[in-house]
C-alpha positions in Angstrom: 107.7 95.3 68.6 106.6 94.9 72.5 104.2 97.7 73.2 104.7 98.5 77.0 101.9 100.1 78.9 103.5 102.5 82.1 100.7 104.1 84.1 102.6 106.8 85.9 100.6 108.8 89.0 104.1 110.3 89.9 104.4 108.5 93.0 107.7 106.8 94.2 106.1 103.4 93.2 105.7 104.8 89.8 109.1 106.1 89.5 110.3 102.5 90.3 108.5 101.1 87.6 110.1 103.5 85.5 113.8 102.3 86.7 112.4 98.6 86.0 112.0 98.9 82.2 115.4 100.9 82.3 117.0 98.3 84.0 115.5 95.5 81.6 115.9 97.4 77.9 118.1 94.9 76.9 116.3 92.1 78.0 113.3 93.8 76.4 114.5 94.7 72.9 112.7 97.3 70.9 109.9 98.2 72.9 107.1 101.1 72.2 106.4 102.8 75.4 103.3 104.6 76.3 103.0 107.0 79.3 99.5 107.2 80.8 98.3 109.6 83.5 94.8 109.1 84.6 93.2 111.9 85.9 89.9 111.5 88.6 86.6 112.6 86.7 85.5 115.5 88.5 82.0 114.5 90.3 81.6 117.4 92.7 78.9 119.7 91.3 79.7 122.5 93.6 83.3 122.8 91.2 81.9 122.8 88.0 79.5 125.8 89.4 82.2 127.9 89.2 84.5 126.7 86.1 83.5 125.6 83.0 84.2 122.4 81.2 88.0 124.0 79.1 89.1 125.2 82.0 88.7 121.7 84.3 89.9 120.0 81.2 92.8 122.4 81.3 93.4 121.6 85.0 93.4 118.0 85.1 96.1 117.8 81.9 98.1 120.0 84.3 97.9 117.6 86.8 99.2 115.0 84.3 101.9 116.3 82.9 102.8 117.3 86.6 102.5 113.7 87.5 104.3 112.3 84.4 107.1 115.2 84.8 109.9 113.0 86.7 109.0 109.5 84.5 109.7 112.0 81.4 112.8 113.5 82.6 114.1 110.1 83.7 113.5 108.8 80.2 115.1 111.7 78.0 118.4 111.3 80.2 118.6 107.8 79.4 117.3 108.5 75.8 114.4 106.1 75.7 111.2 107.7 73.6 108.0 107.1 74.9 104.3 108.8 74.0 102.5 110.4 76.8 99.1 110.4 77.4 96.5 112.3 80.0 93.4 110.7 80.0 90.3 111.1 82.5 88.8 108.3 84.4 88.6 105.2 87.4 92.3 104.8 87.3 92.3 101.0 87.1 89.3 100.8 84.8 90.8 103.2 82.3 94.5 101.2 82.3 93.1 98.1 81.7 90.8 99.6 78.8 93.7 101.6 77.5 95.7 98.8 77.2 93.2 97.1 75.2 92.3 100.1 72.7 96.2 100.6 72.2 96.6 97.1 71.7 99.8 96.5 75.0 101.1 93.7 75.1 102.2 94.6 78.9 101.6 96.3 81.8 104.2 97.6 84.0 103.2 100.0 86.9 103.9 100.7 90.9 102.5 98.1 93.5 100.7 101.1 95.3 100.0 105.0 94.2 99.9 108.1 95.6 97.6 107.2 98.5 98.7 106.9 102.4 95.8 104.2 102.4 96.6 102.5 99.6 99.9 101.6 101.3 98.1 99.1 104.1 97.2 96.9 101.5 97.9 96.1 98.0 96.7 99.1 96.0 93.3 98.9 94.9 93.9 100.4 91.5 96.6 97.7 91.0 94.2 94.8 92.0 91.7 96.6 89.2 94.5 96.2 86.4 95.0 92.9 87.5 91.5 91.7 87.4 90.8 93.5 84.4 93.2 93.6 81.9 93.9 91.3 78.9 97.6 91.3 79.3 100.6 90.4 82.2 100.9 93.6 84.5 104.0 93.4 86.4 103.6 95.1 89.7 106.7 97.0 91.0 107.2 97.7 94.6 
């Protein structure tokens, strides 16, 4: 069975990719999908003065399942199941080593995240994936 990696930041690039592997299930065939929201490490020192390491744990898997909320909804009204995951991390670091650990055989994410910037050029995360993973990434616009 294809394992099928969607890295969902819940921008409108994301949401494409989303409608891609709808649109190509039966092209696909069985396919296990995996979910990942990657969450920015928190560097600041000034934050973690004032909240401990549960509570920004508990805040950055709020931001995930914030980000993955539309991608879920999306797939339960077309009845596809999936596995969700919130992890912490360089966005295009921990994709391409996610992929690997969970054994993907693809890739499929948006050509540019939730970033004004990243929309001048191709997104930087993206051009990580691409440079680092060990599978095909198809980049959806």
């Amino acid at each position: 069975m294809l394992k099928i990696l969607l890295p969902i930041d819940g921008s409108a690039h994301a949401g494409r990719a989303v409608e891609h592997v709808l649109q190509r299930r039966a092209e696909l065939g069985a396919f296990d999908l995996h979910l990942l929201n990657v969450q920015l490490p928190l560097e600041s020192g000034h934050a973690k003065l004032f909240f401990g390491p549960d509570e920004i744990a508990a805040y950055q898997r709020e931001q995930g399942l914030d980000a993955l909320r539309a991608a879920r909804e999306r797939l339960d009204a077309a009845g596809v199941p999936y596995t969700f995951h919130v992890v912490v991390g360089h966005a295009g670091e921990t994709i391409a080593r996610f992929a690997r650990e969970q054994a993907c055989d693809q890739i499929v994410m948006g050509s540019h995240g939730r970033s004004a910037l990243t929309h001048l050029v191709l997104g930087s995360v993206a051009s990580d994936v691409i440079r680092l993973a060990d599978v095909p990434v198809t980049l959806v616009k």
